[in-house]
C-alpha positions as CSV (number, residue, x, y, z in Angstrom):
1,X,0.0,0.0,0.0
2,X,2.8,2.7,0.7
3,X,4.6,1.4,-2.1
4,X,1.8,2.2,-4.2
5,X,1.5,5.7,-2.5
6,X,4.7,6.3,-3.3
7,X,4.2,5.4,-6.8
8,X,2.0,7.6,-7.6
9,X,3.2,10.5,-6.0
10,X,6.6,10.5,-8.3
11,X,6.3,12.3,-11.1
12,X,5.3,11.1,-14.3
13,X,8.3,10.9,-16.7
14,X,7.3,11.3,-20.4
15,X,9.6,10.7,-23.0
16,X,9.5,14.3,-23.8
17,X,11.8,14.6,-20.2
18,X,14.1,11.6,-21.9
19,X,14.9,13.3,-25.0
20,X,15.4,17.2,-23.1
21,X,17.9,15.2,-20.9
22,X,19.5,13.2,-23.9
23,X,20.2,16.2,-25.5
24,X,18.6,15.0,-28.6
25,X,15.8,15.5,-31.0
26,X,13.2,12.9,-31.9
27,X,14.7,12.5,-35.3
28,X,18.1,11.5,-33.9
29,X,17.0,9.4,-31.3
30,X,14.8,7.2,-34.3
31,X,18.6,6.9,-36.0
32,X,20.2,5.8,-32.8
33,X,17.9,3.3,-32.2
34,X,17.6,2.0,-35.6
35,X,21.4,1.9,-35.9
36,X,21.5,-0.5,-32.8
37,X,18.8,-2.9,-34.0
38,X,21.0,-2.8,-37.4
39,X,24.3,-3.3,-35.7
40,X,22.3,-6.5,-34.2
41,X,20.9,-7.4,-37.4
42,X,24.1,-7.9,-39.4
43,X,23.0,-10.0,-42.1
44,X,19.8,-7.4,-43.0
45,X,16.7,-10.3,-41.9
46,X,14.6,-8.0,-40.5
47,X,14.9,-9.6,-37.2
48,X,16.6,-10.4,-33.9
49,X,16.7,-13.8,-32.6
50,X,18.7,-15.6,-29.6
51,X,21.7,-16.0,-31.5
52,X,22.4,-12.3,-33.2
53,X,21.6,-10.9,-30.2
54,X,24.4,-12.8,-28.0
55,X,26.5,-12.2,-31.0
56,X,25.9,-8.5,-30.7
57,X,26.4,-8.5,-27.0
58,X,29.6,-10.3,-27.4
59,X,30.8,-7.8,-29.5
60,X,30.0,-4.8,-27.4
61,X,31.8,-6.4,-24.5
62,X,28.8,-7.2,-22.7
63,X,27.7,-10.1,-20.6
64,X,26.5,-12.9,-23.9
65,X,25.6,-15.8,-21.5
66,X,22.7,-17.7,-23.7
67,X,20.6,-16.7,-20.1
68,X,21.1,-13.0,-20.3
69,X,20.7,-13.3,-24.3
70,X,17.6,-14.7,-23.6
71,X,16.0,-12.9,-21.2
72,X,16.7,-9.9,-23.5
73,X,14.5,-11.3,-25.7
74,X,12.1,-11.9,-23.8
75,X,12.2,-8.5,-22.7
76,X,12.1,-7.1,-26.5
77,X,9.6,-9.5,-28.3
78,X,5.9,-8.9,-26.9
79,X,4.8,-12.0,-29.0
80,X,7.2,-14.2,-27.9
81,X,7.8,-16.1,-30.5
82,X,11.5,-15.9,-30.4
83,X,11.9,-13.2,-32.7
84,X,12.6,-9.4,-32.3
85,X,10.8,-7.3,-34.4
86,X,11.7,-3.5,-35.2
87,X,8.5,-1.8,-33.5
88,X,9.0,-4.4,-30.5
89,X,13.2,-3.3,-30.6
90,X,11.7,0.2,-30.5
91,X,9.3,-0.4,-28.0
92,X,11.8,-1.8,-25.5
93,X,13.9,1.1,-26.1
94,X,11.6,3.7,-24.8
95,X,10.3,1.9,-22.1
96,X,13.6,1.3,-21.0
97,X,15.0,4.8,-21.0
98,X,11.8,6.3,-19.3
99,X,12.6,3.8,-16.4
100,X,16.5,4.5,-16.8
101,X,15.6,8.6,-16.5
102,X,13.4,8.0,-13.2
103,X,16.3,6.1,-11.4
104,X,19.1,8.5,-12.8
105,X,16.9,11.1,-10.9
106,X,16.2,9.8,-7.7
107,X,20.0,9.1,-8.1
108,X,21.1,13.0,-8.7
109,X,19.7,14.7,-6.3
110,X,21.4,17.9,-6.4
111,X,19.9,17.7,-9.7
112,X,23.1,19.2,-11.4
113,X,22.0,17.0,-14.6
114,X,24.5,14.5,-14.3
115,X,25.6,11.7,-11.5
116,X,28.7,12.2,-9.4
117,X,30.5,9.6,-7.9
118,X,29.6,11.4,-4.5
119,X,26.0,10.8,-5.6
120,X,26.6,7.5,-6.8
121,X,28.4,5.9,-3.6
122,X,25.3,7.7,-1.5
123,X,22.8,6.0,-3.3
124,X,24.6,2.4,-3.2
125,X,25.0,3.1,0.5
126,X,21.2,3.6,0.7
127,X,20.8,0.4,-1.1
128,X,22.9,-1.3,1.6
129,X,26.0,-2.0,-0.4
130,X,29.1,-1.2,0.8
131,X,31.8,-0.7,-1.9
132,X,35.9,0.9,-1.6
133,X,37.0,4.1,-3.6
134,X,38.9,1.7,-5.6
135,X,36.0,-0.2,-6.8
136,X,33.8,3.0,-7.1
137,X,36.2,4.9,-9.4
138,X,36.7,1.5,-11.7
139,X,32.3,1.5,-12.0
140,X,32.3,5.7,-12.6
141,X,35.2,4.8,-15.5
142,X,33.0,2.5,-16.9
143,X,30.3,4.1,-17.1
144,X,31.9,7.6,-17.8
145,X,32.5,7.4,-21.5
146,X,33.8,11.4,-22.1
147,X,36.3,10.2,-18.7
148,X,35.2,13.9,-17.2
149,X,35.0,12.1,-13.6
150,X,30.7,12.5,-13.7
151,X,28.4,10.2,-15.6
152,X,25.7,11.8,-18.1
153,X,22.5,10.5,-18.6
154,X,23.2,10.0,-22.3
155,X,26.1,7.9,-20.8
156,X,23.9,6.2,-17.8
157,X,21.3,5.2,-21.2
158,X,23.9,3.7,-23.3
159,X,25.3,1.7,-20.5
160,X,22.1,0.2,-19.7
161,X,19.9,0.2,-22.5
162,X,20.4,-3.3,-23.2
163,X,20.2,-4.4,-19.3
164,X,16.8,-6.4,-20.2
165,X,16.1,-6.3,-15.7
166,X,14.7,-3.8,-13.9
167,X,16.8,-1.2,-13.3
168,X,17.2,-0.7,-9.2
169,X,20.4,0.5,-8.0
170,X,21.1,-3.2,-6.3
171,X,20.4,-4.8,-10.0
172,X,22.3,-1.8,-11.8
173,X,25.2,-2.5,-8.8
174,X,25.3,-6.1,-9.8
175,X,25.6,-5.6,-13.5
176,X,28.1,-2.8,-12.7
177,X,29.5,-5.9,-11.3
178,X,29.4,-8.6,-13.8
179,X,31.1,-6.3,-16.8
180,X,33.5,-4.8,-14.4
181,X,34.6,-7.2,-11.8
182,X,34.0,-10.2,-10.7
183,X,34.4,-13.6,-12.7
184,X,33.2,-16.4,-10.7
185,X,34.7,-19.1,-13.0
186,X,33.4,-22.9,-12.7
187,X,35.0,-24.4,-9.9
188,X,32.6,-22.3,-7.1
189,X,30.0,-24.0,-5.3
190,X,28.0,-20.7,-5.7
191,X,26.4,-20.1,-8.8
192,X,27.7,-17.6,-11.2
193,X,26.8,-14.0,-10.5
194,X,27.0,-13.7,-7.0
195,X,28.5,-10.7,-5.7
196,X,31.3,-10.0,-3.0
197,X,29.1,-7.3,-1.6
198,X,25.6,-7.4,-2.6
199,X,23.5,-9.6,-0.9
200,X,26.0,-12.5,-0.3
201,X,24.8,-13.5,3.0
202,X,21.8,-14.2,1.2
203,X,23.6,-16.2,-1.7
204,X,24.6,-18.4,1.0
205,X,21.6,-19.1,2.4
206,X,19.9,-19.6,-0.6
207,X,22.7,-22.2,-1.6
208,X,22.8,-23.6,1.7
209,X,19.2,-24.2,1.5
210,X,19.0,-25.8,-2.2
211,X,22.2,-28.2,-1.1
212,X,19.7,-29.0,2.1
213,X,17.2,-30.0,0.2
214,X,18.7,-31.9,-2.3
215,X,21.1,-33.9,0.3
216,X,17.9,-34.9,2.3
217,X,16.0,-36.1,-0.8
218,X,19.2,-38.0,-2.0
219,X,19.7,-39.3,1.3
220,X,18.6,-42.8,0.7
221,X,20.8,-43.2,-2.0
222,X,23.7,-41.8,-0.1
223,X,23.1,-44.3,2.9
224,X,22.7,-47.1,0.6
225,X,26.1,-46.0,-1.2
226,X,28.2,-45.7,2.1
227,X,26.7,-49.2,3.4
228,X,27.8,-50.8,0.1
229,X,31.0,-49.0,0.1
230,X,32.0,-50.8,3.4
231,X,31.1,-54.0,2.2
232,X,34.2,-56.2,2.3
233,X,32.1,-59.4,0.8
234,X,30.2,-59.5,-2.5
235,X,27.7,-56.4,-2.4
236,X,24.2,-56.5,-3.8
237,X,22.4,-53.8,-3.5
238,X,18.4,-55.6,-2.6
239,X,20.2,-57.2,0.2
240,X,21.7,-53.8,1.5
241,X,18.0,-52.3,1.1
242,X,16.6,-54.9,3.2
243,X,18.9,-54.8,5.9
244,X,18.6,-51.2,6.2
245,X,14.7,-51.4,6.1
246,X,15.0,-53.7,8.8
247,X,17.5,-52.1,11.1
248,X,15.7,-48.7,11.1
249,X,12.7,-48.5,8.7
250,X,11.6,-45.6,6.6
251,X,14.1,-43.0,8.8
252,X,17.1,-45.8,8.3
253,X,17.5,-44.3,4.9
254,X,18.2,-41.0,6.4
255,X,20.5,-42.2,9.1
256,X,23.4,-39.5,9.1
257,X,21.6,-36.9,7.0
258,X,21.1,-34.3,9.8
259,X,25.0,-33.9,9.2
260,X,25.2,-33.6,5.6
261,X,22.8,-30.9,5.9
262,X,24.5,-29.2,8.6
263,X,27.9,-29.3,6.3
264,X,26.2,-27.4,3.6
265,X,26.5,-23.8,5.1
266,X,29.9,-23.6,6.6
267,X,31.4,-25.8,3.5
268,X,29.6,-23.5,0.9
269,X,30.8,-20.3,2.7
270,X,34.5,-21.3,3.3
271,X,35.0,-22.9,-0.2
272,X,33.1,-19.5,-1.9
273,X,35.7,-16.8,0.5
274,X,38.7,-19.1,0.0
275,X,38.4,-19.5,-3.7
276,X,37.7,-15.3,-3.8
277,X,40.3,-14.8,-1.6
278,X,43.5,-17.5,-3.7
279,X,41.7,-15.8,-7.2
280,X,43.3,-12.5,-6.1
281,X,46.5,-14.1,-4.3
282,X,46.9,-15.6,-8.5
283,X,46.7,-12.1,-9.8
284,X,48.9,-10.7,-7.3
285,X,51.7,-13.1,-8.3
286,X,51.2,-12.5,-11.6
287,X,51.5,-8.6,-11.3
288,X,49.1,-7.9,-13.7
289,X,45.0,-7.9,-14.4
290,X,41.9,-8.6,-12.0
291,X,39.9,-11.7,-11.1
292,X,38.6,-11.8,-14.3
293,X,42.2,-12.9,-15.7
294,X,42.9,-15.3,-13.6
295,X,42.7,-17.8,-16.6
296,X,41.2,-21.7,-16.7
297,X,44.2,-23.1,-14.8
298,X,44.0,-20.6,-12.2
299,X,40.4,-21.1,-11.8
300,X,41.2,-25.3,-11.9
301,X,44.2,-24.2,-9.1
302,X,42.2,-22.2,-6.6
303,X,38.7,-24.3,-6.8
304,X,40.9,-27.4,-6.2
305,X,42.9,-25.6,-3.2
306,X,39.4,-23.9,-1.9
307,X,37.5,-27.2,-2.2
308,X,40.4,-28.6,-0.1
309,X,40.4,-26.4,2.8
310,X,36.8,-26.7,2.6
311,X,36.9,-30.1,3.1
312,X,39.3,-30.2,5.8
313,X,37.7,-27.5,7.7
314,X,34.3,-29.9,7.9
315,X,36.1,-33.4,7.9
316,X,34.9,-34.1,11.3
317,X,31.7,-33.6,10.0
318,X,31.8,-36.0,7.2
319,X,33.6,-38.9,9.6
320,X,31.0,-38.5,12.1
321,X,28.3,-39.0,8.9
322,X,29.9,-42.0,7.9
323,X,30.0,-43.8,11.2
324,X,26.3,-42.6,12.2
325,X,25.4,-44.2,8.8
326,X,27.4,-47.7,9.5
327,X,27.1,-48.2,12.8
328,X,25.4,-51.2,13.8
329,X,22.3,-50.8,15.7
330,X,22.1,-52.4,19.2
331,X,19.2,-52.4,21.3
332,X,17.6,-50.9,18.3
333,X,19.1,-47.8,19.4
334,X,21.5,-45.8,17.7
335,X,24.6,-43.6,19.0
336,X,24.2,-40.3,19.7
337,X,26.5,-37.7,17.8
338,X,27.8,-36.7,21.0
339,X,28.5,-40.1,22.2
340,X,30.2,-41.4,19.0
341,X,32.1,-38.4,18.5
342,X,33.5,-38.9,22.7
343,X,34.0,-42.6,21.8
344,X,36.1,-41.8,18.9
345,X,37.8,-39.3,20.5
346,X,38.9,-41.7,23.6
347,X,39.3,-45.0,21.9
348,X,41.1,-43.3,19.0
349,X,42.2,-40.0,19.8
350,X,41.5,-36.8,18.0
351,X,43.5,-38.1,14.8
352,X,40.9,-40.2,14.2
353,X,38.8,-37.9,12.9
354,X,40.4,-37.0,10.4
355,X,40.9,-41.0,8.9
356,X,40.6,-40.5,4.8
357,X,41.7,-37.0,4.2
358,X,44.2,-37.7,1.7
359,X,42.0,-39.6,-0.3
360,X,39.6,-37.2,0.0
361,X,41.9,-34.5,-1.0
362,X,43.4,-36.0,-3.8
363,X,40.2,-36.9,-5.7
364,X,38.9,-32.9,-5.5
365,X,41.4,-31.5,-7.9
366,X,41.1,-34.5,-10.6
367,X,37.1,-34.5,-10.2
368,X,37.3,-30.5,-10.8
369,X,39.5,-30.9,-14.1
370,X,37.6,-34.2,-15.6
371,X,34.5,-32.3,-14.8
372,X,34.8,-29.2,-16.3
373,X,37.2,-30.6,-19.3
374,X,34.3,-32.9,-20.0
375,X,31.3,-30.5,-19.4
376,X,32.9,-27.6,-21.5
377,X,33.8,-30.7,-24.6
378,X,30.1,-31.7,-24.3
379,X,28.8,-28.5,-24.4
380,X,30.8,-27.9,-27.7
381,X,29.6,-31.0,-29.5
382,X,26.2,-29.8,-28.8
383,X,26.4,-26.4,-30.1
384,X,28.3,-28.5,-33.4
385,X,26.0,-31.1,-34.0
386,X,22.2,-30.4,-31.9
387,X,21.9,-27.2,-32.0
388,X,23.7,-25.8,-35.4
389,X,25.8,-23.5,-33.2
390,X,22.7,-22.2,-31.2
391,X,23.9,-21.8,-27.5
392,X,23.0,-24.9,-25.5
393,X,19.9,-23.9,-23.0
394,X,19.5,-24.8,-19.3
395,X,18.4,-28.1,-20.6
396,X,21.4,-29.3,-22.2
397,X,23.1,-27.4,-19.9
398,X,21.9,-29.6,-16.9
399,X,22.4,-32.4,-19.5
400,X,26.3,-31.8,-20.3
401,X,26.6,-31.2,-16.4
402,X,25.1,-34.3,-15.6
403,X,27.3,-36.1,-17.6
404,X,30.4,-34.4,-17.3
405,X,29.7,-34.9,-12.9
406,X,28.9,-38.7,-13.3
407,X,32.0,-38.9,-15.4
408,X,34.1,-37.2,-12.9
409,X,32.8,-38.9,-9.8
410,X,33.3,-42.7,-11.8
411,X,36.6,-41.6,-12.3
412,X,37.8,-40.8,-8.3
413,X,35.3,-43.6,-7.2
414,X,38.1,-46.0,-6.0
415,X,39.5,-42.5,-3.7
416,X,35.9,-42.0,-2.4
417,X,35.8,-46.0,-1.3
418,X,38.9,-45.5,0.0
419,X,37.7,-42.8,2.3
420,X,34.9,-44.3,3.6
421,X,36.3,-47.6,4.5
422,X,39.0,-45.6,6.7
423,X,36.6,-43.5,7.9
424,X,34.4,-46.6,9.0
425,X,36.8,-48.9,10.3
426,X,39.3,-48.9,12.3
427,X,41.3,-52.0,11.4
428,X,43.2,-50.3,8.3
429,X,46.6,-49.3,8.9
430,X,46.7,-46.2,6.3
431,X,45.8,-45.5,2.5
432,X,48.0,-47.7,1.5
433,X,46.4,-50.5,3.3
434,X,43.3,-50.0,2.4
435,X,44.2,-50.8,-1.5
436,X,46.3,-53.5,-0.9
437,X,43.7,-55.3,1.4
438,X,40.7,-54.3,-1.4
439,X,42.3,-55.5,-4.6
440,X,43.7,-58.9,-2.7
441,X,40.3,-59.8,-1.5
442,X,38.1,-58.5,-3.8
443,X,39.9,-57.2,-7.1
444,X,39.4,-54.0,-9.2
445,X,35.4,-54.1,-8.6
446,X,36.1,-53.9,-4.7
447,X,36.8,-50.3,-6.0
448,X,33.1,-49.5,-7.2
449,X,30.9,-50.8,-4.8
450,X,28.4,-48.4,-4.2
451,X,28.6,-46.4,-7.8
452,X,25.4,-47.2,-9.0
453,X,23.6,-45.5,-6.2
454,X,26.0,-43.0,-6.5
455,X,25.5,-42.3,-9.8
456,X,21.7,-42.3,-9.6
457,X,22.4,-39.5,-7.1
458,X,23.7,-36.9,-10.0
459,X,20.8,-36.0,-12.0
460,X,17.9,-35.7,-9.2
461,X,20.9,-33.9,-6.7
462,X,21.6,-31.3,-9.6
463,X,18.1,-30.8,-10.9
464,X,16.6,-30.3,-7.0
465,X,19.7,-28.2,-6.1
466,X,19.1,-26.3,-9.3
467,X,15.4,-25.8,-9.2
468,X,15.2,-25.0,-5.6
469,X,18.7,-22.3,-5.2
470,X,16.4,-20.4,-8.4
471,X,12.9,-20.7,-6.4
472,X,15.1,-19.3,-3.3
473,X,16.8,-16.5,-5.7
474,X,13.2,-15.5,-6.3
475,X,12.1,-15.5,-2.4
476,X,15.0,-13.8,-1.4
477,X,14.8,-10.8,-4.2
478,X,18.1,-12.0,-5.7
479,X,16.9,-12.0,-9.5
């Protein structure tokens, strides 16, 4: 209701007002426009589709994801049938800069005609976003075409014409953003986009939730995985059901998942700072650039390291999940964490809860690699012989990811085995052990007990986690 009150009571903005603060005449701003939606449509159709406008936002150094592309036209065609007509180009355009002139307002408010980079910080700190000079002076360069230290509203236009969101100061803040700054890259457990400053706090909770929920769904599959994994004799996988249906019932199959849900946070938020954090330490040693040129390698180097302190930050975690899940139930009662965890601690010392590291370790940098070698080779094919050189959508995205993970988790299965069984028992020596014990009794197969579950784990665990982080982007006001 006070929104609404405050609606109205804004001025209306025609775009008589737009063109008066342009600086230009009707006339002119009909050739601007038409150039634009001719610089888009290179080959003369007539039309815009998905693939000349990424093209045309590659080549004006804007974001071209196939997501953004898309959701500009959506924002452009009014029919939606996945063209881009003139009179809808034209259409966008105005509507656009009348809502690009009422935020450039409420943005100068000495109403000098122009933003300063005074007036700019003020309205990002109303916004809640805290930013440095540094960063401030890079967003007012980029912006500031004419380099005379304020930002026109002919400049503010150009920048964001083509921004196909609407334009609050936290959107405009994070597109400032993803031009400018920051390059995620692919080994992150938080989803492209998400900002150092902005609204992190609630990036992590949003990811924290989707992992939650799809960790509890997967859960049987995970409990059934572990208990196969720890199998010394011949494994079947009915037998294995049945047992745990008998031991504890329906809840048996989510016996340990109260942990894996309480990793999710605190393993999201140390991987996401740590990976940050060793992207700049890269570019310092290199003496040259930003994040966004830290390169594949460097990417590959600092996910792997991040997703290793990660992991040994919330080992304990993960042992205690593993026993909880294999320990045998007496009385029809099972341990409590806090018993188990003073059990191992007495009977084993504090050591022992860290049993599999290594392995664990030494599978995160060789999953990383296969993974995103594989995912960025899939997605390739695709675009060569699916879609005709169409950017692959979510679609194949998820498909090419799904692969690409159950590739790289067949590959380090034996190091995941290896892991659990040290984390579960007590009678190995060390790694080493462990192998030489499993291939004597039980041979190379030994080493994949448990991958079928596993792998039937990848495509419901990245569509939930998928469809539930977006549902949570939405509830939180992320988009």
């Amino acid at each position: 209701m006070g929104a609404n009150r405050r609606k109205s009571e804004e001025p209306e903005v025609t775009m008589d007002h737009v063109l008066l603060a342009s600086g230009e005449s009707a006339p002119q701003r009909e050739a601007r426009i038409r150039s634009l939606f001719g610089f888009f449509d290179a080959q003369g159709r007539g039309y815009l589709d998905h693939a000349l406008i990424e093209r045309g936002l590659a080549a004006l150094g804007m974001p071209s994801e196939s997501d953004y592309a898309r959701d500009l036209l959506s924002a452009c065609g009014a029919d939606k049938d996945g063209r881009v007509e003139y009179g809808e180009f034209k259409r966008y355009m105005e509507e656009k800069e009348v809502e690009l002139y009422r935020i450039f307002q409420a943005i100068d408010v000495e109403h000098s005609g122009c933003i300063s980079p005074e007036e700019l910080w003020r309205a990002l700190v109303r916004a809640g976003i805290q930013i440095d000079d540094v960063e401030l002076a890079r967003f007012v360069e980029r912006v500031d075409k004419d380099h005379n230290g304020v930002i026109t509203f002919g400049e503010w236009r150009d920048f964001l014409l083509l921004y196909p969101h609407e334009a609050t100061i936290e959107n405009i803040y994070h597109y400032l953003e993803r031009v400018c700054l920051v390059d995620i890259g692919e080994q992150t457990v938080i989803p492209a986009g998400i900002s150092k400053h902005i609204h992190a706090s609630s990036y992590l909770i949003a990811g924290g939730v989707a992992g939650a929920a799809s960790r509890t769904i997967t859960a049987p599959l995970d409990r059934l995985k572990v208990v196969l994994q720890v199998q010394t004799t011949r494994a079947h996988i009915m037998p294995a059901v049945k047992h745990i249906w008998k031991e504890g019932g329906f809840l048996g199959f989510f016996r340990g998942n109260g942990l894996n849900v309480l990793k999710v946070a605190p393993e999201s938020a140390i991987r996401f700072y740590t990976y940050e954090m060793l992207k700049g330490f890269i570019v310092n040693a290199k003496g040259e650039g930003t994040k966004a040129d830290v390169g594949t390698m460097g990417r590959l180097l600092a996910g792997g390291t991040a997703g290793a302190i990660a992991q040994t930050a919330i080992y304990p975690l993960d042992l205690l999940k593993t026993r909880i899940q294999t320990h045998a139930c007496e009385g029809g009662k099972f341990p409590s964490l806090g018993s188990l965890a003073k059990d191992i601690w007495v009977k084993e010392g504090p050591r022992a809860f860290y049993k599999g590291l290594i392995p664990s370790i030494l599978g995160i940098i060789p999953y990383a690699g296969i993974d995103l070698a594989a995912y960025e080779s899939l997605k390739d094919m695709s675009k060569i012989y699916i879609l005709h050189d169409e950017d692959p959508g979510p679609l194949v995205q998820l498909g090419c990811g799904t692969v690409s993970g159950a590739l790289g988790a067949t590959c380090v299965y034996p190091l995941q085995v290896v892991r659990t069984r040290m984390q579960a028992q007590r009678a190995y020596m060390g790694m080493a052990d462990v192998f030489r014990r499993t291939f004597k009794h039980e041979g190379l197969r030994g080493f994949y007990k448990g991958l079928f579950p596993n792998l039937l784990k990848v495509v419901p665990a990245a569509s939930i986690t998928y469809l539930v982080y977006e549902h949570m982007k939405k509830g939180l006001d992320l988009e």
